[in-house]
C-alpha positions in Angstrom: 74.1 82.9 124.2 72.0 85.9 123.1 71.8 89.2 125.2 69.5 92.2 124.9 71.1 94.9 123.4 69.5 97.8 123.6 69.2 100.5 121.9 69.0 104.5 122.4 68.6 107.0 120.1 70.6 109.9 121.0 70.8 114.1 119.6 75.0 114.4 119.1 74.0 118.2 119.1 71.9 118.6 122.2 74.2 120.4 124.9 75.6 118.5 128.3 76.1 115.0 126.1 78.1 113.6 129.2 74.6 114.0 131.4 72.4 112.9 128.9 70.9 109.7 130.4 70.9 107.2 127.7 74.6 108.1 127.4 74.8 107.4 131.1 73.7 104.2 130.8 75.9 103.0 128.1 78.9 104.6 130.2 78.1 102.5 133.2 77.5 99.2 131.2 81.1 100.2 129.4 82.5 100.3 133.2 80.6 97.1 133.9 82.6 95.3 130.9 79.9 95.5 128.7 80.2 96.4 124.7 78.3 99.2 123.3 78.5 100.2 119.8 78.7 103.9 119.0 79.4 106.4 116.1 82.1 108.4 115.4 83.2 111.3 112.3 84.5 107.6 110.6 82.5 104.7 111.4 80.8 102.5 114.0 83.0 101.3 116.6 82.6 98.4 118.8 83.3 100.2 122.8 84.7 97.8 125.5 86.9 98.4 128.4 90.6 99.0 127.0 92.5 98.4 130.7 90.7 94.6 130.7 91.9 92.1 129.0 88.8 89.7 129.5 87.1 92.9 128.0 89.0 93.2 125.0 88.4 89.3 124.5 84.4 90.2 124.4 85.4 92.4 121.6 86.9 89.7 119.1 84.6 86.9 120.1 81.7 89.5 119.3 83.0 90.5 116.2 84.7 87.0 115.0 88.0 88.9 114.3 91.4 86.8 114.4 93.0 87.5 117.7 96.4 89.1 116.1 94.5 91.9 114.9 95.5 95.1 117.2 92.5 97.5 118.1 92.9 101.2 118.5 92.0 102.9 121.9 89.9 106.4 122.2 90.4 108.8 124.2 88.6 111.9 125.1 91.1 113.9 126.8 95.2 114.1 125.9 95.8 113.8 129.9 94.6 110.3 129.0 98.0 109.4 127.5 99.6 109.4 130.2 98.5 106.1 131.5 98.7 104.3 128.4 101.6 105.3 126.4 105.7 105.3 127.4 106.4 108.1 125.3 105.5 110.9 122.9 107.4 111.2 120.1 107.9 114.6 118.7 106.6 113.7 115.5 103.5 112.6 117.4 103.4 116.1 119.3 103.1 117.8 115.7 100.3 115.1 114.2 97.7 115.7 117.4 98.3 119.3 117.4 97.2 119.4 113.5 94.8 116.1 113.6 93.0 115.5 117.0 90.5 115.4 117.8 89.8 113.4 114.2 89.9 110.5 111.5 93.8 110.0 112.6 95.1 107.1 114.7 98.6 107.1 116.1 100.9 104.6 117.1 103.0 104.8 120.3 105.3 102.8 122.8 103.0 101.2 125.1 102.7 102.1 128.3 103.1 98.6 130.8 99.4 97.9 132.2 98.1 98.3 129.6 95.7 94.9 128.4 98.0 93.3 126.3 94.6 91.9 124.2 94.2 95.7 122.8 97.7 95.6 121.5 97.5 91.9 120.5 101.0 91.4 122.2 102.7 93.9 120.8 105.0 96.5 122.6 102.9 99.5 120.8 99.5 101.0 121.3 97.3 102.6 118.8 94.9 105.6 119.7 93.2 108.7 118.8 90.6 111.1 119.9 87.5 110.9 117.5 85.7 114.2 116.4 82.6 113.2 117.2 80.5 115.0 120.1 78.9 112.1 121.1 81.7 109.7 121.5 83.7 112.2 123.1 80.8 112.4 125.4 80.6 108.4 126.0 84.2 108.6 126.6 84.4 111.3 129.2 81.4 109.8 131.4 82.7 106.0 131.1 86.1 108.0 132.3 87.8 104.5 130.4 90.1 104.5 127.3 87.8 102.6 124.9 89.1 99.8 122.8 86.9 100.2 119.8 87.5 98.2 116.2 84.6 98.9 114.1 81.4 97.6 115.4 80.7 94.7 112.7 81.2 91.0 111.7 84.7 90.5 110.8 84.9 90.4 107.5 81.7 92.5 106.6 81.7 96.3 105.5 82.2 98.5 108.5 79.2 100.0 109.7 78.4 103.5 108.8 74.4 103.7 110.5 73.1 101.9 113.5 71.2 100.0 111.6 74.3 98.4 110.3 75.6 97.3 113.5 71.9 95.7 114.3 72.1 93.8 111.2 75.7 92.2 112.5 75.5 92.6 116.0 72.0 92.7 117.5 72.1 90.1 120.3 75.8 89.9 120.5 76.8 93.1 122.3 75.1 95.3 124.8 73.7 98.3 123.6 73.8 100.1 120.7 74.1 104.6 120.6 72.5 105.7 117.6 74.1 109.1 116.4 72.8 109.1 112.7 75.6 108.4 110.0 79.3 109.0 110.0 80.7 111.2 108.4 83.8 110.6 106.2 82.8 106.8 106.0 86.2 104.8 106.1 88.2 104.1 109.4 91.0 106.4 110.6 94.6 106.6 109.0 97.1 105.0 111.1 100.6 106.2 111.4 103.3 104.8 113.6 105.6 107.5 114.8 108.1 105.0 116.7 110.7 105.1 114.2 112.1 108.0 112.5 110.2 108.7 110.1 106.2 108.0 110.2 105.1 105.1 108.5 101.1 104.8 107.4 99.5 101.4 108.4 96.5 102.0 107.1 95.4 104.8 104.9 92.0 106.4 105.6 90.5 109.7 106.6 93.7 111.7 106.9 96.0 111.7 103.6 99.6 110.6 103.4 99.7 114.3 101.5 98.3 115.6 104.3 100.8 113.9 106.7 103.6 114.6 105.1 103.1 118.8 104.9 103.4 118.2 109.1 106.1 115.4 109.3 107.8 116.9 105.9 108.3 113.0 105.2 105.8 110.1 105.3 106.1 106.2 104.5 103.9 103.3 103.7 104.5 100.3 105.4 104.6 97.0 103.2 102.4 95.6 105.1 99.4 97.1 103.7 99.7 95.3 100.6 101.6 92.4 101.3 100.4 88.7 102.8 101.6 87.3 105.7 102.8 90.2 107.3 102.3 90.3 110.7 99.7 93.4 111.4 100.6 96.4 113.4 97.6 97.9 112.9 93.6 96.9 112.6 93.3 96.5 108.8 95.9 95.1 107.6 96.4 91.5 106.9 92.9 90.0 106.7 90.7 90.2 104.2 87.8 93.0 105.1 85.0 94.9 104.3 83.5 92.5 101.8 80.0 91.8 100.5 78.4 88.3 100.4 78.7 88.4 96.5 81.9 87.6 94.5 83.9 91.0 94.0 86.5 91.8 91.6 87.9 95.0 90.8 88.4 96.9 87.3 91.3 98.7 86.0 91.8 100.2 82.7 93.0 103.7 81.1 90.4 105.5 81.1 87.2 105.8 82.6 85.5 105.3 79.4 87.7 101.8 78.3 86.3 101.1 82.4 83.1 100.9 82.1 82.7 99.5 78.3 85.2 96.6 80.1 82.3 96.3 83.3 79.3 96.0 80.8 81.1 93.4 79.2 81.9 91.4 81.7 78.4 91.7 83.6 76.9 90.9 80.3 78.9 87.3 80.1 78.3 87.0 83.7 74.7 87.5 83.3 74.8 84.7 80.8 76.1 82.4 83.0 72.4 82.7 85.7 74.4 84.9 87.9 72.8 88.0 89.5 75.1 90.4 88.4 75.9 94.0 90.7 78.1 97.1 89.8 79.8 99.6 91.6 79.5 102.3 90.0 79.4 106.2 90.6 77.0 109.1 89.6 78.7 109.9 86.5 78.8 106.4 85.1 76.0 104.4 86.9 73.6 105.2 83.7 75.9 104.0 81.0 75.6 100.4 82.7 71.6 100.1 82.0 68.7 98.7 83.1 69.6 95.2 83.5 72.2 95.1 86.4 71.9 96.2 90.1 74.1 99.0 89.6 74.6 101.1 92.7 76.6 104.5 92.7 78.8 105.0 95.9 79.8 108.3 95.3 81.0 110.6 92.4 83.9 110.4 91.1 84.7 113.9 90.8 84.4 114.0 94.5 86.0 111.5 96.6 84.8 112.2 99.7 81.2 111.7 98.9 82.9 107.6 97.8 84.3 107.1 100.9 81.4 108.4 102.7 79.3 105.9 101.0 81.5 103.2 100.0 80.2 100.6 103.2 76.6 101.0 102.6 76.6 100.5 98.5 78.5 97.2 99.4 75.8 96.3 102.4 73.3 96.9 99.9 74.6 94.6 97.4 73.9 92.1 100.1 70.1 93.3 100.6 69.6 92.8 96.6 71.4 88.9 96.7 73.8 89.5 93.7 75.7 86.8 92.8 79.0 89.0 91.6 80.3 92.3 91.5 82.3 94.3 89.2 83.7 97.5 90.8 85.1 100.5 88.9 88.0 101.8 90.7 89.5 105.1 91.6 93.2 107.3 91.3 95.2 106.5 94.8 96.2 109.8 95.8 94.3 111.6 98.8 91.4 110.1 100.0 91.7 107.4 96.9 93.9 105.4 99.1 92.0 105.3 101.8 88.8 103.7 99.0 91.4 101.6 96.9 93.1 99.8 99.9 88.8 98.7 101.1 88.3 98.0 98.0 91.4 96.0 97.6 90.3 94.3 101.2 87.0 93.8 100.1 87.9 91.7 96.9 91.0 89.6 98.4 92.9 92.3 96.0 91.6 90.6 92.9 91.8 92.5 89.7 90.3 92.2 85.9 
């Protein structure tokens, strides 16, 4: 059944966020076991209860995600921990002292009492503390750890503007906080620190090169790439972030071989009836022409500005009703990770 969800538009930069009433009301609708959607420096996320298991339930049925899928719980406050976690490793002592608040998720023992939903059964918890005033804000006056995936459709690209979440979620949740766009634009890295050395889950806003200059070591779990691995993190075994359209990704030498390879391929697709899009980035997106929807996500000699607008090209692909998609791809080191393991998501890892 549909619900109102409302819908505040709310300054992250006035002073006294906590007070502010809109972010009042979300807070007590979050106590309530409501869901409110609200931004942080990544994306969207989807805010419920994280101590209530019937909550966290509200969460998945919103979004349609697969019940196996962990979600990460934010926190305002590193006092917090203490009721949700067993232990802190050492290596996690370094990584929040370099990293928190911001884009890093980290994985601890779980603390018992905590809603076994959030962890999807497993005997670890993953959390962080977002850099963004105004979730910090909703945080501290719900005074809850929030179980928060990112506040979409399973499936869909995450949600980088409110508007986003309205397109997937209006009706389904209760209120949404607008705080303009996000920042970086892909979710959080997530490291688990429960072995000896710390193994990335999912690469995102902070790099494994980045990691590994605190931890002097760093590891990349198997999981991200391979099927039918049970997840450990949000991210990792389903197929994610994708647009309506069919997607495949292209590799090739250069970046010049790249894009004659796309025009060639939208040009036989475009024979065939099909509506052809291409993901392309400033540098490139005129060499494609005049007869493709060819959006540019970013440029490729700065990859921040691709993650930050990687969701909303492929959500737009959707508003223009393409048919297929060729994407040009990007190196994997730094923040290229982070954009070829969506990207990989996004297309069910398939390659031309």
């Amino acid at each position: 059944m549909k619900q109102e969800t409302k819908y505040w538009n709310v300054d992250k930069f006035v002073d006294g966020l906590e007070n502010y009433p809109q972010v009042r009301e979300a807070a007590l609708l979050l106590r309530q076991n409501e869901l409110i959607a609200f931004p942080t420096e990544t994306v969207y996320g989807l805010g419920g209860n994280g101590l209530v298991d019937k909550t966290v339930e509200k969460i998945y049925i919103a979004k349609g995600r697969p019940s196996d899928n962990p979600l990460i719980l934010h926190i305002a406050e590193r006092k917090q921990l203490g009721e949700l976690v067993s232990e802190i490793p050492p290596l996690a002592e370094a990584l929040m002292e370099a990293f928190w608040p911001g884009p890093l998720t980290i994985v601890f023992p779980k603390q018992l009492g905590v809603a076994m939903r959030a962890s999807a059964g497993l005997n670890t918890i993953a959390i962080r503390m977002p850099d963004h005033p105004l979730a910090l804000a909703l945080i501290r006056a719900s005074g809850l750890p929030i179980a928060a995936p990112s506040a979409n459709l399973s499936g869909r690209p995450s949600p980088t503007t409110a508007q986003h979440v309205l397109e997937d979620l209006d009706g389904r949740i209760a209120g949404v906080l607008d705080g303009g766009s996000t920042g970086i634009g892909v979710e959080s890295t997530v490291v688990d620190v429960t072995g000896d050395v710390p193994m990335i889950l999912r690469p995102g806003g902070v790099t494994a090169e980045q990691i590994a200059e605190i931890t002097g070591e760093v590891r990349m779990d198997p999981g991200i790439l391979e099927e039918g691995v049970a997840p450990k993190s949000p991210g990792m075994k389903y197929r994610h972030y994708a647009p309506a359209g069919d997607m495949r990704l292209v590799k090739e030498n250069s970046v010049e071989e790249m894009v004659r390879r796309i025009r060639k391929l939208a040009h036989e697709a475009q024979a065939q009836g099909k509506k052809v899009g291409i993901l392309a980035t400033a540098e490139s997106k005129l060499c494609y022409g005049e007869d493709y929807v060819v959006i540019a996500c970013g440029k490729r000699s700065d990859l921040i500005s691709v993650a930050r607008h990687l969701y909303d090209a492929l959500r737009r692909f959707d508003q223009e009703g393409v048919d297929m998609i060729f994407s040009e791809t990007f190196p994997e080191s730094g923040v290229g990770a982070a954009i070829m393991n969506r990207l990989a998501k996004a297309t069910g890892g398939r390659y031309l």
